[in-house]
C-alpha positions in Angstrom: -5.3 35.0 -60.8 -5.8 31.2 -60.0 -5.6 28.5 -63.3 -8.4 27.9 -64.8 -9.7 24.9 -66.8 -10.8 25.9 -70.3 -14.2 26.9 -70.2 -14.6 27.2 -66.4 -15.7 24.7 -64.0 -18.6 23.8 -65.3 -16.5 22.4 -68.0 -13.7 21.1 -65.6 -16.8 18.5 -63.9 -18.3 18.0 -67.1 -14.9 16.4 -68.4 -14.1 14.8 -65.4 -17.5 13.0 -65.5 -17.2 11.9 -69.4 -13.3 10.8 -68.7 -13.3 9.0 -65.3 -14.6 5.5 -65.6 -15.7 3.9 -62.3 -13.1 1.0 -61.4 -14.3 -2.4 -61.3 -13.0 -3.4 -58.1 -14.2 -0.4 -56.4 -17.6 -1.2 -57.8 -17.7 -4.8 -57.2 -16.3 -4.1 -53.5 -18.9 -1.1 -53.7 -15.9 1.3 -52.7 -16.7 5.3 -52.6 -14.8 8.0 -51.7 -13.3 11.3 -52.2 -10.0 11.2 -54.0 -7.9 14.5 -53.2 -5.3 15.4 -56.0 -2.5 18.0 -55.8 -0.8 19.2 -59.3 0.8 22.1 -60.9 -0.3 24.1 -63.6 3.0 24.7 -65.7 3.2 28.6 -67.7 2.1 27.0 -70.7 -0.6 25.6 -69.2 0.4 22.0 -69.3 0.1 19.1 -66.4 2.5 18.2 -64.2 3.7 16.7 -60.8 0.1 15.2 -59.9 0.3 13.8 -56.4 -2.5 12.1 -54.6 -2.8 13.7 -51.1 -5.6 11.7 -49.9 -6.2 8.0 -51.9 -9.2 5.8 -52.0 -8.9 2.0 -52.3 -9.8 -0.2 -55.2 -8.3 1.7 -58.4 -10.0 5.0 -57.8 -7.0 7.0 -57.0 -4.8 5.4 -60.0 -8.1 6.5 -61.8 -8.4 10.3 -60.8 -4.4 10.8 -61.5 -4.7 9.1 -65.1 -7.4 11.6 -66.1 -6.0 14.6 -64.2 -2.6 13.6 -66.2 -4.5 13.2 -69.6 -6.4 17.0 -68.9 -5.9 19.1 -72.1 -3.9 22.2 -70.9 -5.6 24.9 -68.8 -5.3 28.7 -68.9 -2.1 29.3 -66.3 -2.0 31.5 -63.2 -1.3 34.9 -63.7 0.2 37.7 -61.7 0.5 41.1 -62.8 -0.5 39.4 -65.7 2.1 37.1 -66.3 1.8 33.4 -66.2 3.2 31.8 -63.9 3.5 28.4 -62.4 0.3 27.7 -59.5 -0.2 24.7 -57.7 -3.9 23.7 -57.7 -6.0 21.0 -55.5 -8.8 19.3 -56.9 -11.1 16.5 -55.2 -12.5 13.9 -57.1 -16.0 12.1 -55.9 -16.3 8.5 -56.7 -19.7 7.5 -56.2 -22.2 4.5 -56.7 -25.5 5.5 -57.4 
């Protein structure tokens, strides 16, 4: 069983999009992208080792790791129902509209 954000991913977008604040170079430089963020869900749940595997210029990928790394613990992995550590991949869409 895969980590899950609490409450789903509904949830997981909803905080992203209440938590990420566009960066002002990237807006003023009208910069969009896709940022694409490697971590590890921990057995307790927790954060850790957030990597960017594919950046975007002008703040947004020192954006996506601050809120990934400020994310309130998830529900860990599980096999045979035992948590274990999983790592997970999650892409971020910054976005001028």
């Amino acid at each position: 069983q895969m980590p899950m954000f609490p409450g789903g991913e509904r949830a997981l977008m909803q905080y992203l999009a209440s938590n990420i604040t566009y960066p002002q170079k990237a807006r003023k430089n009208n910069i969009q992208g896709t940022v694409v963020l490697n971590f590890v869900v921990e057995k307790n749940g927790k954060i850790s080792k957030v990597e960017v595997v594919r950046g975007v210029i002008g703040g947004c990928s020192e954006e996506a790791v601050r809120v990934i790394e400020q994310m309130p613990p998830w529900e860990p992995g599980k096999a045979d129902d035992v948590p274990i550590k999983a790592r997970f991949t999650l892409p971020i869409r910054f976005r001028l509209e």
